[in-house]
N, C-alpha and C positions, 0 to 999 in steps of 0.2 A: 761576686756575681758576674757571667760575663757576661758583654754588649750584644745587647739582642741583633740577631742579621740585618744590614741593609733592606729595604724596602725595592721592589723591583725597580729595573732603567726606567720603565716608559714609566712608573708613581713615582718615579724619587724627587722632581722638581714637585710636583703635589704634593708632598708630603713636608718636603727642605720650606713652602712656604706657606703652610696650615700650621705647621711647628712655630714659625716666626709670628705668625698672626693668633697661638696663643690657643688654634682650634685644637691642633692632635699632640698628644705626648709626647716629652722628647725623647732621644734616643741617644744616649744613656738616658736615665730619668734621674729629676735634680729638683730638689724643693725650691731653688729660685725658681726655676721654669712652672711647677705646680703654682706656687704662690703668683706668678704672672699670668696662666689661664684661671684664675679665681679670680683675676681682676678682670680679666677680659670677660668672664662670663657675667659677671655684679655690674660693669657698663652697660654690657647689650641687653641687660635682664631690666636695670634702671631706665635707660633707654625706650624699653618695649613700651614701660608701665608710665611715662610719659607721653608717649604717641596715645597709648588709651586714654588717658588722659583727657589729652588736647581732641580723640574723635567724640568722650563722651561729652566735652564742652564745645561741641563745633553746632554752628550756627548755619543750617541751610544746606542742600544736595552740595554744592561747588565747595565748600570748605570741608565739608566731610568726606568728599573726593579726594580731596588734597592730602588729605590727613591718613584715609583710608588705605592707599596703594602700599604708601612706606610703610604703613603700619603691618599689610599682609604681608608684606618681603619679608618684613624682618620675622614675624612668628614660623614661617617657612626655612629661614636660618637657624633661627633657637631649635628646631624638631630636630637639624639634623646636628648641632653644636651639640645637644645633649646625646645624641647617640655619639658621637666621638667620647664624649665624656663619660658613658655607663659603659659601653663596650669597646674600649680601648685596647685591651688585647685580644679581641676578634678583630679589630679592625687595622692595627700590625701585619698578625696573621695573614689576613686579606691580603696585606698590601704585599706581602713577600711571596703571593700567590706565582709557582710554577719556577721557583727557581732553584728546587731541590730537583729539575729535570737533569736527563745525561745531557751531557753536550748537545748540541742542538746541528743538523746538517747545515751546507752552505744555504740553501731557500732556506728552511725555518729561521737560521740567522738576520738573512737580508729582509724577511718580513718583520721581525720582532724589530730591526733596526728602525725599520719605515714608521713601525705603530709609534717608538722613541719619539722620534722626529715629530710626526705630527700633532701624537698628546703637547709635546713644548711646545707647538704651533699656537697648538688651539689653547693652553694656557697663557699665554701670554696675549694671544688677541684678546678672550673674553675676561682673564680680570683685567688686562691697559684699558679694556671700554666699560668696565666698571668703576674703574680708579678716574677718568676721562668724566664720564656720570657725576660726580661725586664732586670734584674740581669745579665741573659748571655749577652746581647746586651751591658754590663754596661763593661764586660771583656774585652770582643773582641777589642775595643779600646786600653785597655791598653796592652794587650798583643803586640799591632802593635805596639804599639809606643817604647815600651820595647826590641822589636827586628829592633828599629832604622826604622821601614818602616813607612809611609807616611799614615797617619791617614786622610783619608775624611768620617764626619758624611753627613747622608744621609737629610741635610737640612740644609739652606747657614745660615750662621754665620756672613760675613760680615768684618770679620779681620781674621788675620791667629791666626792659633790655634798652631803655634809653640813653642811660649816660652809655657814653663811649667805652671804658673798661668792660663794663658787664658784656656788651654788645659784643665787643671783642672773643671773651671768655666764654660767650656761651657757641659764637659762631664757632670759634676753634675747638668747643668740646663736641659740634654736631657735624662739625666735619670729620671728626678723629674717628668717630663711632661710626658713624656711613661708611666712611673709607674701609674702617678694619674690617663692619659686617661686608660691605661688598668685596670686597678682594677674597676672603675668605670663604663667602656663600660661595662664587664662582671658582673658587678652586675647590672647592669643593663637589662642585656641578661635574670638573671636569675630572677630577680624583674617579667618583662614581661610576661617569661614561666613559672614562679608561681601561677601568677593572672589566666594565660588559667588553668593550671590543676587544680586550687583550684575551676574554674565553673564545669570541670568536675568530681572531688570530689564531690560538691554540686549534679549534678545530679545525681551521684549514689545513694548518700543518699535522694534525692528524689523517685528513682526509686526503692529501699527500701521500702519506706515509702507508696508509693500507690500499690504496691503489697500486702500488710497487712494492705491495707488501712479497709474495712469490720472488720477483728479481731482486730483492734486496737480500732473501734470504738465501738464492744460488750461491751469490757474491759472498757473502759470509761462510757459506757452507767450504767454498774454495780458499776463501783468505786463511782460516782458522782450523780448515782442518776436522771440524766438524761434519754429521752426518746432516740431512735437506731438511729432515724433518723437525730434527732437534731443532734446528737454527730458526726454523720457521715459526716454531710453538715459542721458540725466545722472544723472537720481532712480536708475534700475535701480542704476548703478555705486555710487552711493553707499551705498545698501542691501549689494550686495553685498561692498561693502566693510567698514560695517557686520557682517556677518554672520561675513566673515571674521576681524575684528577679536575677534570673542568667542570662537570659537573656538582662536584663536589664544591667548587669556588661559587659557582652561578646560585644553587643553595645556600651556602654560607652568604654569599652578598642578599639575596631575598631577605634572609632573616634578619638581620642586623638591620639596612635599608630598606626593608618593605614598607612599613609605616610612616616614616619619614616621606617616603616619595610619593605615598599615598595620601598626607597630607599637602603634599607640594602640588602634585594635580587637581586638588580637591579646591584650593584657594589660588593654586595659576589661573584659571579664568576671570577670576573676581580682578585679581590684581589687572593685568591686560583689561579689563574692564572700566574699571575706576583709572588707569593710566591714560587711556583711549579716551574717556569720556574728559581726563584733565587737558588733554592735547586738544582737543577738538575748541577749547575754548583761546589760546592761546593764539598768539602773533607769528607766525610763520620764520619772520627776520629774528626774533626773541630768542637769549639765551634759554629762556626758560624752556621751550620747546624742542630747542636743539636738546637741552640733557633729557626732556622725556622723552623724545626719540630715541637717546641710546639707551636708555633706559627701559621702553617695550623693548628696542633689541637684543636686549639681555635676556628680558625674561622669555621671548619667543627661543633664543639658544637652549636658554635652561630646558625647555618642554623639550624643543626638538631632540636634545644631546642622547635625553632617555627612550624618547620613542626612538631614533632611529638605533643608536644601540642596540635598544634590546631587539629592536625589528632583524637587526642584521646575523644575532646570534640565534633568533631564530629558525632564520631563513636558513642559513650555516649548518644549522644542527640537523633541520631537516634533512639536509642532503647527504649523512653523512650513511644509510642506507644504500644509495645510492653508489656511493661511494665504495662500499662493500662487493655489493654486485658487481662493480666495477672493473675488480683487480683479475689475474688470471688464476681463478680459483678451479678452473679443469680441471688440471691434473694437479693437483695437491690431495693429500693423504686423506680417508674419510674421517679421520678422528679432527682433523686440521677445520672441514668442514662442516660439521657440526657446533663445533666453538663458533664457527661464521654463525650460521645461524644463529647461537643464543645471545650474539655481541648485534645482531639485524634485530632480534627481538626487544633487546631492551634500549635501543635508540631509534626503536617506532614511533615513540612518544618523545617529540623534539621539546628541545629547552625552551620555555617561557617564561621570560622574567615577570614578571607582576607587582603592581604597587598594591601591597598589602593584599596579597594572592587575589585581588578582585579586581584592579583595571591592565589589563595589560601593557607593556609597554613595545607599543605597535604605533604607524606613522597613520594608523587609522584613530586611535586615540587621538594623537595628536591635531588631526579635522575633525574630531570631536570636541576637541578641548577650546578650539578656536571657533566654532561654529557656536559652541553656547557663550562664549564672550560675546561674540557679537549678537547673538541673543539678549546678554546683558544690558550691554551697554545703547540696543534701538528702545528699551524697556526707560532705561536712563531717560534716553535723549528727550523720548516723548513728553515724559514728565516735569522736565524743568521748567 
């Protein structure tokens, strides 16, 4: 069998460490690596059913806050760990999205370079302040216990964590599993918001591209030796082949992650809620507060990463009409202009991503999403 194609530049650090974290398949595929995400899936799956656990035995609103927040992060992980896991090669596929393109010009180049650059940016900021999360939640324990006070992790364990061994063992197995789901949920946040901005990458340099569509086509007509109009209905196809090729991605990623991320908004405001409501009780000076702080940070990233992507390919796609009318379509041939037309007709209807074709993913969601947390949590406050 050969080795399935690399995964695009700007996915490949997302994917080099969602493979190591056990979430996506490797590449080659290798029954160590299967037999290693079976494990990883049997912890966070053990894991989950401990947090239920410990929320269905929690005593009082402030303890089942506690219990609650972790508890929703993590079932927001497992929705999207199991779609890597049933749809594994759709989501390959996904990830090697647009690099069966021709060559790519000097701009389309320097922008795919930039998207590079910043997905690595923004991967390594949001899971080091996941990993950072995780590390503080790793103190807090020992600080209590150091100061002789009474240590309850926010998920049943099933024996006492008294003697020292245990205490050990059980801190270093609820760090191991925070750590692996957070690094990995957040790469995975960013995996997702990479594929949206790399469509609408794609149509800018689309919307480039038929704007000088006519001068592009002179220039080839002379280089090549060919006649204006041939040359022209070449560029045309390949644009609209181009055009179809993104959408074709933006659909392929709906399907696969529509439910997933329509679960993730569904229970993003609970979690920011129950978060909110944990932080508000806390000490300012307090490790404990510094990690829920980065902690809503996180999850406000997560909300944001989707809405604004999807907001931007959007926005993108709308214009790509626009863009049309744009070029100098005077004096081109009427057969030339007529293709315009039915390529204006079917990019009337711009791309909208959707969580689960029913919320959209717009930066209007996202003041939706944060408007009913605090909703939530003035509902909370009053009650305690």
């Amino acid at each position: 069998m050969e080795p399935a194609p690399p995964p695009s530049r700007c996915v490949a650090p997302h994917c080099a460490l969602l493979r190591r974290a056990g979430y996506m398949r490797a590449a080659p595929r290798s029954r160590r690596h299967a037999a290693y995400r079976a494990l990883v899936l049997l912890l966070a799956g053990a894991y989950l059913l401990q947090e239920a656990a410990a929320a269905a035995r929690a005593r009082g609103l402030r303890e089942l806050a506690r219990v609650l927040f972790l508890l929703l992060c993590h079932v927001t992980a497992a929705a999207k760990q199991l779609v890597l896991l049933r749809r594994a090669d759709a989501v390959d596929a996904l990830a090697r999205s647009f690099d069966a393109r021709r060559p790519p010009g000097a701009r389309a180049a320097a922008l795919e370079r930039a998207l590079a650059r910043r997905a690595r940016l923004l991967l390594r900021g949001y899971a080091g302040c996941a990993a950072l999360t995780c590390a503080l939640w790793l103190l807090f324990p020992v600080l209590q216990r150091a100061r002789a006070r009474p240590v309850r992790f926010p998920f049943w364990t099933g024996v006492s964590t008294a003697p020292l061994p245990v205490f050990a063992a059980v801190l270093l197995y609820s760090f191991y599993v925070t750590t692996l789901v957070g690094i990995a949920n957040t790469s995975m946040d960013a995996f997702l918001a990479t594929i949206l901005y790399q469509c609408k990458t794609q149509l800018t340099i689309l919307r480039s591209d038929l704007e000088t569509l006519p001068e592009r086509a002179a220039r080839a007509a002379r280089a090549e030796g060919e006649g204006y109009e041939t040359a022209l209905m070449r560029l045309f196809v390949d644009c609209y082949h181009h055009y179809h090729k993104v959408t074709e991605t933006a659909a392929s990623f709906q399907a696969i992650f529509g439910t997933a991320i329509l679960i993730q908004f569904g229970i993003g405001g609970w979690i920011l809620c129950m978060a909110a409501y944990q932080l508000a009780s806390l000490s300012v000076l307090s490790i404990e507060f510094a990690s829920m702080l980065l902690f809503i940070i996180c999850i406000l990233t997560e909300l944001f990463l989707y809405c604004y992507c999807g907001n931007e390919l959007t926005v993108e796609s709308d214009r790509i009409v626009f863009s049309v009318y744009a070029m100098s379509w005077e004096r081109t041939p009427p057969r030339f202009r007529r293709c315009l037309l039915l390529l204006m007709e079917r990019a009337r209807r711009p791309l909208r991503p959707a969580a689960g074709c029913v919320v959209p993913l717009s930066l209007d969601t996202f003041v939706k999403i944060l408007k009913s947390s605090y909703t939530f949590y003035a509902v909370l406050h009053q009650t305690k």
